[in-house]
N, C-alpha and C positions, 0 to 999 in steps of 0.2 A: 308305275303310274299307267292307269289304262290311257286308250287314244279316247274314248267319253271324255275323261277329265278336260281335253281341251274345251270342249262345248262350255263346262262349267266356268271354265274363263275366260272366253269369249264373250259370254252372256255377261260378265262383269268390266273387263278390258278391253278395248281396242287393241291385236296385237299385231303387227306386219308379220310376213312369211319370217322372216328372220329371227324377229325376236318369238316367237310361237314357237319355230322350229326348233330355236336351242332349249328347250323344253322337255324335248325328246332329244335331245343329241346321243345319249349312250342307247337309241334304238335305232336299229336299223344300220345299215353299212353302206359306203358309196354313197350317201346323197349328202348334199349338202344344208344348212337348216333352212336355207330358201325353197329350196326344192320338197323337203323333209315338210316343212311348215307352210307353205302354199299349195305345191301341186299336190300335194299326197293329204295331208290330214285335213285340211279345207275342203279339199276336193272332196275327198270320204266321207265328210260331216254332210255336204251337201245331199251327196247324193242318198243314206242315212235319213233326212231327213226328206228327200222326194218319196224315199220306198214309203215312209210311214200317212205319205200327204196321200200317195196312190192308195193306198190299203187301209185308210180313218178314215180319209177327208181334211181339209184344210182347216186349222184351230190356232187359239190367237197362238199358244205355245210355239207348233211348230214355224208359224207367221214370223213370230220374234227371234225364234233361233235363227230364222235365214236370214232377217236382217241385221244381227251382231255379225255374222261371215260377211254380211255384206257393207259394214262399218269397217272391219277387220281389212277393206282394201281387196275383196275375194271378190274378181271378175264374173266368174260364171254365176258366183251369187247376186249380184248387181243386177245383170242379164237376167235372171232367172224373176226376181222381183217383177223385174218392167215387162219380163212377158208375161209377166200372171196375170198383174192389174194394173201396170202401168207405177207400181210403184216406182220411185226416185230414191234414191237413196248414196249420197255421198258420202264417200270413207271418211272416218275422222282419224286424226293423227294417233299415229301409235302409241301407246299408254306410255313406255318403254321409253323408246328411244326417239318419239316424236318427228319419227322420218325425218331426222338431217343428220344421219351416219350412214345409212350404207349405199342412200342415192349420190355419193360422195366421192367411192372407193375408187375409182376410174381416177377423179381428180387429186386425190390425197396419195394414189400410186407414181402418179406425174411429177409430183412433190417430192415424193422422198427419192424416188430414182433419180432426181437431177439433184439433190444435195448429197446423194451419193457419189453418183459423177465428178461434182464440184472438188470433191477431197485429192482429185488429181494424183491417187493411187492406187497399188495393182492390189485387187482383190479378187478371191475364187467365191467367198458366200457373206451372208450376211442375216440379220438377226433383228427384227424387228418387238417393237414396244408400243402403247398407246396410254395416253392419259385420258380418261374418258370422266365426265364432270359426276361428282358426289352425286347430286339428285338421281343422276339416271340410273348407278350402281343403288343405291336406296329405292329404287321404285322395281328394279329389278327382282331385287331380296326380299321385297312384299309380296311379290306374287310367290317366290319358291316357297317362303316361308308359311302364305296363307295355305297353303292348296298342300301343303305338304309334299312337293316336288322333290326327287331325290334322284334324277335322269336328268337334271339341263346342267349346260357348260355355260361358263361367264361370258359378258357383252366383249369383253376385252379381249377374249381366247380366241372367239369366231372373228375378230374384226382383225387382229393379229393375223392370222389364218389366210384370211381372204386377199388382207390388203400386200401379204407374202407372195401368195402367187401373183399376183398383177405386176407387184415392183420383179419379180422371176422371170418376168415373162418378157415385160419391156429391158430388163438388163441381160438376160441372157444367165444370170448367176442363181443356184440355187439357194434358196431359204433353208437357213439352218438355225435350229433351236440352243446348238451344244456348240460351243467353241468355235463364232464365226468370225470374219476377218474383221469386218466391220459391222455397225449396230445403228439404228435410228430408231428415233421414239418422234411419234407424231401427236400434239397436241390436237384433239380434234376439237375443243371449244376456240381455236385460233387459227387450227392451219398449219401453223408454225411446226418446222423440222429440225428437231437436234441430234448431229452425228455423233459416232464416239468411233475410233481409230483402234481395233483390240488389240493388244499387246499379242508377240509370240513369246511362249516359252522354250526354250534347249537347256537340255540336260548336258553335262561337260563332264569330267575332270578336269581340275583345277591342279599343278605343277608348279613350283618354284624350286629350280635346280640349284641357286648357288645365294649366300646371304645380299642384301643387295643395299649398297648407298642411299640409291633413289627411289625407294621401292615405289611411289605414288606412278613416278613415271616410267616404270617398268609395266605397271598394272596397266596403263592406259593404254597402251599399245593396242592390246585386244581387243579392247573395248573399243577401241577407234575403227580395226579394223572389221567388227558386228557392226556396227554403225554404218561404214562403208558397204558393206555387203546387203543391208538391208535397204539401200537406199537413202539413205541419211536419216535413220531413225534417229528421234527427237535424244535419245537416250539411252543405256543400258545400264541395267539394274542387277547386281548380283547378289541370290541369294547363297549361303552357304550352310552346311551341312555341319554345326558345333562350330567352338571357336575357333575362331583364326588366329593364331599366334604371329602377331605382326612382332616389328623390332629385329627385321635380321633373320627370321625363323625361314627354314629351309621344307617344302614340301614336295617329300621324293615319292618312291614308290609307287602305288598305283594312282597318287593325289588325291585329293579331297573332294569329294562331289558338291559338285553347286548347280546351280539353274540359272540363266541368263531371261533376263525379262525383257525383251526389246521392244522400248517405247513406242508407239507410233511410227512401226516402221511402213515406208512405201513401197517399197517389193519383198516380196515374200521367195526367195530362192527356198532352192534346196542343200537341205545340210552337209549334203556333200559338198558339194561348192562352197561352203562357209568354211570348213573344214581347210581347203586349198588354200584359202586365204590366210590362215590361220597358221599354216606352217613357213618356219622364220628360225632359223637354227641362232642367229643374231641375237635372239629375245632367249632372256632366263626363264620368264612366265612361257607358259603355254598352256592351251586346253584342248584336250581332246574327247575321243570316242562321243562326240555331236549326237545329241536325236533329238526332235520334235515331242514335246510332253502337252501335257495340257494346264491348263492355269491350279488345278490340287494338286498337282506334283510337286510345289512348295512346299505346301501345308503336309504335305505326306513325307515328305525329305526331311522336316523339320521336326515331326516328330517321331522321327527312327532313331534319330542322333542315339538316344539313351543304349538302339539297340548296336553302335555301332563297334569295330574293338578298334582302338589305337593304337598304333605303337609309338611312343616319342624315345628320343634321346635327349639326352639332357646334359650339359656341362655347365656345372657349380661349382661355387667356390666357396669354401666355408670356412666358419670363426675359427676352428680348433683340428688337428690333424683325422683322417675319418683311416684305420685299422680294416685288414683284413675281415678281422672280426667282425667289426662292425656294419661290413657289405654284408656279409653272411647273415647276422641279426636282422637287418633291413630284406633279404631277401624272405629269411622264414615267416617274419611277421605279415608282411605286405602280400601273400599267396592268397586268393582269393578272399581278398578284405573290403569289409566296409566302410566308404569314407562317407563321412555330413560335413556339406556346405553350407555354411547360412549367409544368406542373402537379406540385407539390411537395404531398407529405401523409406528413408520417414518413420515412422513407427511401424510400418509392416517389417516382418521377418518373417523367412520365408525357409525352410531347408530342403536341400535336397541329397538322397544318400545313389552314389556312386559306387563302383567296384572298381577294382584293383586286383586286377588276376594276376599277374607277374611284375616281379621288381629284382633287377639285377641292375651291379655296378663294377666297377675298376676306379682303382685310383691312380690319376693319371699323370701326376707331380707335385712330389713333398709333402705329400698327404693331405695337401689342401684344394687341388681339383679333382673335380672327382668328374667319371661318366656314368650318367643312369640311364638303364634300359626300363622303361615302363611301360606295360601293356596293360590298357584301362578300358573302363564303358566309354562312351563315347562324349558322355555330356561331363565327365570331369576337367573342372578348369585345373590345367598344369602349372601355367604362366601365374594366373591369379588365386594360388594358394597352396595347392597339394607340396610345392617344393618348400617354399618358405616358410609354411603356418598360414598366411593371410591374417596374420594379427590376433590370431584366435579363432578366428572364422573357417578352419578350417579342420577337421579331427576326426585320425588322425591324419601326420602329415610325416615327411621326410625329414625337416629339421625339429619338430618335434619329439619325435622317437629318439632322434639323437641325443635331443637335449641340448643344438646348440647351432647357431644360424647357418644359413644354408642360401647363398643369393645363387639363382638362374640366370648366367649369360650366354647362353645359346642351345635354341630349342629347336629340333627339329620330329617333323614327322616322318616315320621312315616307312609309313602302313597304314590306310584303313579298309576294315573290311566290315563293307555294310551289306 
């Protein structure tokens, strides 16, 4: 879009430096749309339209175009009027945003920095929002849309922007777009300021050395003591990495990775230090190797599971005596094999096919317990099907192949490598 085009909208609209300016926003670098759209393109039109009043003469044209600059709220246009002929000429309200946002921002910075204050905890950045009313966004989208504008940034980007450094400035904290501690959105048809408190994420391993009684309150410990360390966050939330084989199930080896989401925490330590707290030789639970992730590191942990490999052990007991043989059989068959799950919920079904790279066993007394070694994908349910059948829902499976039941009372992880 040339810098002319502004004339052509000015001659139609009323626009403040602001809203003019974000018109041009992807021109030019360093300035800001006020400066962008007052000092500079105003200013340029003006004077544009002096060279051609020295060099024609003065015609109603160039007459009318200085005073659209000078409707537009353009000082040295106003001026320029009244020295000519004494014309008068008062700005009228911005087509746009109708001058009541950005002679604001000083006051609505005051606003959110003290409801940020208010939350009475330790933050390094924060992250700003606005709700800005339907008509203005609509009257904004006329003009880009009439003129065929394809250089402006939204009313909402620059007031965001602006009203960032001001609350930066009086807090001392910087404005962050990505992953900031805390967040405010400012209603600007009200005033009104809503906080939000952002979660942290850490990445862990997840350990359970020994089967446990109580396992509910084995789990908590940990959690009590992130809680602790954060300051008494509201919460923590764990996600994990595939099933959890609860009921007594033992997770050894390098543990299962999970992500801790901690609610509303008030101090933000460092993972080191969470870590210190964390170690407790007394507790069968424990997690380790701590670090700082960001809020897709869920969604990213969650969907690797498939790529992850297992190892479990497994001690069953089954209907009918299981033979030398018959490890050996379970061993050849189950070597890089495909298993399908189906997953039933109301009339959906759903499958999913799983691997099964290795299956080895021993029989471990009177032919009717047995130990299995299986190393699998990651998203194969053990507990809920592969051993038993699952009712059907499983194929194939361990007690399938045999031809004859097969119950799981103690399952343990002894590996995952993701």
């Amino acid at each position: 879009m040339s810098i002319e085009r502004a004339m052509e909208i000015l001659r139609k609209y009323p626009l403040c430096d602001h809203c003019l300016g974000r018109l041009f926003a992807r021109l030019g670098t360093g300035l800001s749309n006020e400066e962008r759209g007052g000092r500079a393109i105003k200013d340029y039109l003006l004077m544009r339209i002096h060279e051609r009043i020295l060099n024609e003469g003065l015609s109603d044209e160039l007459l009318n175009d200085v005073r659209a600059l000078a409707l537009s709220g353009h000082e040295p246009s106003i001026k320029f009027l009244g020295n000519m002929g004494g014309i008068n000429v008062s700005p009228a309200k911005c087509y746009v945003c109708g001058d009541a946002i950005f002679n604001r921002l000083d006051e609505w910075a005051s606003a959110i920095a003290n409801s940020l204050r208010s939350l009475g905890i330790e933050f390094r950045s924060f992250r700003l929002g606005s709700r800005v009313p339907l008509d203005v966004l609509n009257r904004e989208l006329s003009i880009t849309t009439e003129f065929n504008i394809s250089s402006a940034e939204s009313i909402k980007r620059e007031l965001n922007r602006e009203l960032g450094k001001r609350v930066s400035a009086v807090l001392g904290v910087p404005f962050s777009r990505e992953e900031p501690d805390v967040e405010a959105v400012i209603d600007v048809s009200t005033g009104s300021v809503e906080t939000q408190v952002m979660p942290i994420y850490v990445s862990a391993r997840y350990r359970k050395d020994h089967r446990l009684v109580n396992e509910e309150t084995q789990v908590r410990w940990p959690i009590d003591r992130v809680i602790q360390a954060y300051g008494g966050a509201q919460d923590v939330v764990i996600h994990a990495g595939g099933e959890d084989p609860r009921g007594g199930a033992r997770v050894l080896g390098n543990g299962r990775p999970v992500i801790l989401q901690i609610v509303r925490p008030s101090k933000r330590p460092d993972v080191n230090d969470v870590s210190l707290l964390l170690k407790d030789s007394s507790y069968d639970i424990t997690l380790n190797n701590l670090s700082r992730v960001r809020a897709s590191a869920v969604v990213r942990m969650k969907a690797r599971v498939r790529d992850y490999v297992i190892t479990y052990r497994v001690l069953a007991i089954t209907s009918n005596s299981v033979t030398d043989e018959n490890i050996k059989s379970l061993h050849d068959y189950f070597r890089n094999r495909q298993v399908v799950q189906v997953f039933r919920r109301g009339r959906r079904v759903r499958k999913r096919v799983s691997m099964v790279y290795e299956l080895d066993g021993r029989v471990v007394r009177g032919g009717k317990l047995v130990e299995f070694l299986i190393k699998c994908q990651g998203n194969l349910y053990i507990r809920g099907g592969f051993v038993h059948g699952g009712f059907g829902s499983v194929e194939p499976s361990i007690a399938g192949t045999l031809g004859f039941n097969v119950r799981p009372v103690e399952i343990d992880i002894l590996n995952i490598s993701d």
